[in-house]
N, C-alpha and C positions, 0 to 999 in steps of 0.2 A: 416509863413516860414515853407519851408517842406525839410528833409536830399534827397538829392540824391546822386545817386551811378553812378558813370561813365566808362566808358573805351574811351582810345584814344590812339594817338599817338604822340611822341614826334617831335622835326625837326631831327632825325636819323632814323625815322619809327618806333622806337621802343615801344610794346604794354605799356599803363603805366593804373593801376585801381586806383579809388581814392573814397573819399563821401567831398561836402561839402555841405553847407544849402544857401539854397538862395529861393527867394518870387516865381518862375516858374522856369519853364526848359530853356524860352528862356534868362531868368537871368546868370542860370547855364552854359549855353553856352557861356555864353560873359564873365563868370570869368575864362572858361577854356582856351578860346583863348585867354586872358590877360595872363597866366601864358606862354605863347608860346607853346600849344598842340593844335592837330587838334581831337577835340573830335569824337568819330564813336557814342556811346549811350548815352544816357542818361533816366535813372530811378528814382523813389524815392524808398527808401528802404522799406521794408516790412512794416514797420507800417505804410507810407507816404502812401504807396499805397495800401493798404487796404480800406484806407480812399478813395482816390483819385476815384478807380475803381469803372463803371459806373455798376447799376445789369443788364442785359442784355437778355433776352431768344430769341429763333429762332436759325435754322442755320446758319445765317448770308449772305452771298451774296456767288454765287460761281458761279467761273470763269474756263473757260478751264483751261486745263493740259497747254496746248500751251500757253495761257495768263499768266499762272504761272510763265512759265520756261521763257520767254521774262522779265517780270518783274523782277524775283531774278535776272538774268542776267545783268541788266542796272544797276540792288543793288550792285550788287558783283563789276563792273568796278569802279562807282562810287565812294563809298565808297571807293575802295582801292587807288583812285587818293585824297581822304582827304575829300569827299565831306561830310555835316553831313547826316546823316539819314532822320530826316524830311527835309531838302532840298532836297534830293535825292530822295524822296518818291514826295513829289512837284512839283520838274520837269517830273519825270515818270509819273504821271496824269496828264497832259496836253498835254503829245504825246499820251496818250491813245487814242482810237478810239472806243471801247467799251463799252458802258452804264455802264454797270456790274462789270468789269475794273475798271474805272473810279471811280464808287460810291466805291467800295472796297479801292482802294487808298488813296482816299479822306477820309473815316472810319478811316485806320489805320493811316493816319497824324493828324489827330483830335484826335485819342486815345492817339499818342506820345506828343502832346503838352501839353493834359491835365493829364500826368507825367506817363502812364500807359507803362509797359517795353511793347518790340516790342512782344515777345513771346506771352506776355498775349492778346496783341492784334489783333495778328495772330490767337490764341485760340477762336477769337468768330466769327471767320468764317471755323469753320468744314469740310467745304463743298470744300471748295478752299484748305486749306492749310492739307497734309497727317501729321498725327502723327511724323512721323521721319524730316520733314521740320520744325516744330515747336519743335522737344526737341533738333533739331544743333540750331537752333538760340537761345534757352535757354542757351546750353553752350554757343554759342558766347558771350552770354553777362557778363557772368566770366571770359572767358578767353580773351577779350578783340579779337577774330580772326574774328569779325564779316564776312570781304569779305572771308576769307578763305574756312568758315563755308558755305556761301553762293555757293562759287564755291564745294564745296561737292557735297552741298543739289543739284545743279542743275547737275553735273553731274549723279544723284543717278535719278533725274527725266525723264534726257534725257534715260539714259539706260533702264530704267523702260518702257518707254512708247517707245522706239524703241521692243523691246522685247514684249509688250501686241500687237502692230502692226504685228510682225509678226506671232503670235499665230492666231488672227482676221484670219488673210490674209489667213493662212492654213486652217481656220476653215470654213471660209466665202463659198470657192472655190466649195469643196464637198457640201457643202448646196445647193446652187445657181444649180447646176446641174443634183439636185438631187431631188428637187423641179423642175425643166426643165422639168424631165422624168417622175414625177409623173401626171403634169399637161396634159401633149403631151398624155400622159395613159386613163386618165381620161375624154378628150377631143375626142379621138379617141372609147372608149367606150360608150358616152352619146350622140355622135352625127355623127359619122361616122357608127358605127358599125349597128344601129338601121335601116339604107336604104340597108343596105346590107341585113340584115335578109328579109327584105320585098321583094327581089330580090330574095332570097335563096328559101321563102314559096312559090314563083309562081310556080319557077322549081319545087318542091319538090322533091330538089335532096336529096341525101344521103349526110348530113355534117358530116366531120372527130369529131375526139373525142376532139380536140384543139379548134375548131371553134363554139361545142355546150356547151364546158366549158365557154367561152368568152361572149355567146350570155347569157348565166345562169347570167352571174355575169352583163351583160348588164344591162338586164332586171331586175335585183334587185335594180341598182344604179337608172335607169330611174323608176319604178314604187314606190322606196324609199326613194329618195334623199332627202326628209326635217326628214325622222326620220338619216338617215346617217348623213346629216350637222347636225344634235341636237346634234347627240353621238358625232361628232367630238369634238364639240364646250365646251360641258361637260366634258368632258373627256380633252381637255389642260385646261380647268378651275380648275379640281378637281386635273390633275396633278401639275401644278403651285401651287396652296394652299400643295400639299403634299410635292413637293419639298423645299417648303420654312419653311417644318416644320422639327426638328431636327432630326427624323428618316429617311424623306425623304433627306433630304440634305444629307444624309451621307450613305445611299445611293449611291445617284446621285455621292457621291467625290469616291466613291468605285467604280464605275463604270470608272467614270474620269482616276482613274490610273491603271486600270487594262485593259481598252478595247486593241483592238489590232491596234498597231499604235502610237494609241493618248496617251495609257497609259505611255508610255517613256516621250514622251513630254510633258506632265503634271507635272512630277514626278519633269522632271528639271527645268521646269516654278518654279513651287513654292521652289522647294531645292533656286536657283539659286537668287529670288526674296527676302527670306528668310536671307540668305548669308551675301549678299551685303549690306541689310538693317541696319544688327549687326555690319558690318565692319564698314560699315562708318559712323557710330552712336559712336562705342567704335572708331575708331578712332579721333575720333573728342573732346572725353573725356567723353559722358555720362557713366554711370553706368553701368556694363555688362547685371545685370540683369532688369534694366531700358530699354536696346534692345531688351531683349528675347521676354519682357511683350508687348514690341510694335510690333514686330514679329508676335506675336501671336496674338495682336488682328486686325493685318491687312492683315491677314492668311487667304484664301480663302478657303481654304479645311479644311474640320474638322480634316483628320487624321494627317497634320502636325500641325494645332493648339492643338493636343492632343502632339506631337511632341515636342513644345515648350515650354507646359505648364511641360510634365516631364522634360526637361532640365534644366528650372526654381528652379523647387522645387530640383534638383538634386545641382546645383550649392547653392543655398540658406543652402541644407547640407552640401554644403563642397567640393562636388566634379569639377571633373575640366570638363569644356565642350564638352571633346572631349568622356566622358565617356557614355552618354547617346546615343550620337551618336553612337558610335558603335555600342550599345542593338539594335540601330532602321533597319529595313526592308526599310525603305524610304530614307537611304543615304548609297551609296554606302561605301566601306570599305576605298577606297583610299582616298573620301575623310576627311571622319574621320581621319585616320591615320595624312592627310598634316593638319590638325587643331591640333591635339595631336601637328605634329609638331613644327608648330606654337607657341602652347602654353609654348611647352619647352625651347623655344627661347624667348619667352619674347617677338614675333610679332603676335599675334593672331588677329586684327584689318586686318594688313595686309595680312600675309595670306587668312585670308576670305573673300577679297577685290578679291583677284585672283583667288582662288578657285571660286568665284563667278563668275569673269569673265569668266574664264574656261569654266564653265557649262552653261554659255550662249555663247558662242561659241558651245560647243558643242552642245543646241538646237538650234541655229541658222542651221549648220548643218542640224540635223537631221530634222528638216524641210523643209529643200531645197530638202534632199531624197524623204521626205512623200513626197510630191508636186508632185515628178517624179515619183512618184507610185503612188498616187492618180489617176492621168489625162488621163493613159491608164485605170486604174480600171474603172474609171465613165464611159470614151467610153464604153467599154463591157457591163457594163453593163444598160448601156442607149441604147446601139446597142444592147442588149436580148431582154430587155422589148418592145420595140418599132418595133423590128425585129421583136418580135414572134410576138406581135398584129398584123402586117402587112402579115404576114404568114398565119396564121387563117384566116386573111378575104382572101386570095385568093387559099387559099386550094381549095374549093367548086366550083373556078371558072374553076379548072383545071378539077376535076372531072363532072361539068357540060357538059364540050366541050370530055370529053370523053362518055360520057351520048350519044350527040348528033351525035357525030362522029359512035358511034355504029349502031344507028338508019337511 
């Protein structure tokens, strides 16, 4: 016999927590619907499941973002119509379509039957489920709000991943085009430019000073081009290992929020990502400093995880959150100040649920500008580079026919 710990609802919907002891969970199920409650979890209690809990290593299985936010979604209706969790989990793996999906579902209904809380069984697949998805369903299972919880977590994902999409999208654009110009460059110098010159040495006209810079830098790519592709090939190898080491990574986050353009949009990416993570963590009832910590370790940039890590230690002395923020260079004043406010009011959760939004509006925005300033930049400058290369080679042709014209 093992104690378990429940949450459900009454027939008024009303949340009710309980423990009693019974032989499995699906025992515990069928004494809670005798009592007339529609149970949401079921757990064993700390010692129950200590015992219970399988040892486990690996990432565990992982599934799109997309396959996530589908799955909590069918959790959250379900459940909130009465349905229990491992049934709910039951029927969502058999509309799956996905191997990955599937086996992941199946995992976590095999871990709830053998009395393991959902939390914990969420926790051994890393890979699928973010930090802040796993400590709202922690709370759910105290606070009895499982679909509540659920409909948080999944709005915190769709925003999340609407927001990383258009980041991509801005970032994508300039690349793709950029690469276009590099290549049409490269193409035009290793295989165009080389019949020209053979044309140019017959005449042995007089070539302008553009047209014998172009032939110089030709005739290096063409008589070098395996030590050129080596240095290339070295050089993102040796950069990759550098940026992925501490100095270089920070770095590289230095660079992120200071270039020009992208430096704004970065700055609000993460303030913005940061935010919303805390609000709807502390609104949902974790620990304030239980958000900072996961804040920060799912912080992309070093300088707001340095960011995080003093607001932490700051709160942890006593102080109030809106204080550290002020000190920082990386959040603007107003919105410190609308957190201060917040704080004064006893709605700090909420507040920075909006303040959040806020600032993803505002880079939704200023993305939609970069984009309309990007798309003339790249013409120009793909119409320079490709312009002057085409210039260059018909310089010569112009002063040849004046050559001939004289003669």
């Amino acid at each position: 016999m093992a104690t378990f710990a429940y949450t459900s609802r009454d027939s008024a919907g009303r949340p009710a927590n309980g423990s009693l002891t019974a032989a499995s969970v699906g025992e515990a199920l069928q004494m809670i619907r005798a009592e007339g409650k529609y149970p949401i979890s079921v757990r064993p209690t700390a010692e129950s499941e200590a015992e219970a809990a399988p040892v486990t290593g690996g990432a565990g299985v992982k599934i799109s973002r997309a396959d996530l936010i589908q799955i909590a979604t069918q959790l959250s209706i379900m459940i909130d119509t009465g349905v229990t969790l491992i049934e709910a989990l039951d029927c969502i793996g058999k509309q799956l379509e996905r191997p990955a999906a599937r086996k992941l579902v199946a995992d976590l209904t095999e871990q709830l039957q053998a009395g393991i809380s959902f939390s914990n069984a969420l926790n051994r697949h890393p890979r699928s489920f973010p930090r802040v998805f796993i400590a709202l369903m922690k709370a759910s299972e105290h606070s009895g709000m499982m679909s509540r919880m659920l409909g948080r977590a999944v709005a915190y994902l769709r925003d999340e991943q609407e927001t990383t999409r258009k980041v991509k999208g801005a970032l994508t654009y300039p690349m793709i085009m950029l690469t276009f110009a590099m290549t049409t460059t490269i193409f035009l110098l290793a295989f165009v430019l080389p019949r020209f010159t053979a044309i140019y040495a017959n005449k042995k006209a007089a070539l302008p000073v553009p047209t014998k810079v172009l032939m110089a830098i030709s005739d290096g790519l063409v008589s070098h081009y395996l030590a050129i592709l080596t240095t290339v090939v070295l050089g993102a190898i040796l950069g990759t290992f550098y940026f992925r080491s501490p100095s270089g990574a920070r770095v590289w986050h230095y660079v992120q929020l200071h270039a020009p353009l992208l430096g704004k949009m970065f700055r609000k990416l993460h303030l913005s990502r940061g935010l919303r993570m805390v609000g709807t963590m502390a609104g949902s009832g974790v620990q304030l400093t239980d958000c900072i910590a996961t804040a920060h370790d799912l912080c992309a940039n070093t300088y707001f995880k340095q960011l995080w890590t003093s607001v932490s230690l700051q709160i942890q002395a006593g102080k109030q959150l809106s204080e550290p923020l002020f000190e920082s260079d990386l959040v603007p004043r107003s919105v410190s100040q609308m957190i201060h406010s917040g704080e004064k009011g006893g709605k700090l959760a909420h507040v920075m649920e909006q303040v959040a939004g806020f600032a993803e509006l505002e880079l939704k925005e200023q993305i939609a500008n970069m984009t309309r300033y990007i798309e003339p930049l790249m013409i120009i400058i793909m119409g320079f580079i490709i312009g002057g290369v085409a210039m260059a080679l018909l310089l010569p042709i112009f002063t040849i026919s004046r050559v001939m014209t004289a003669h």
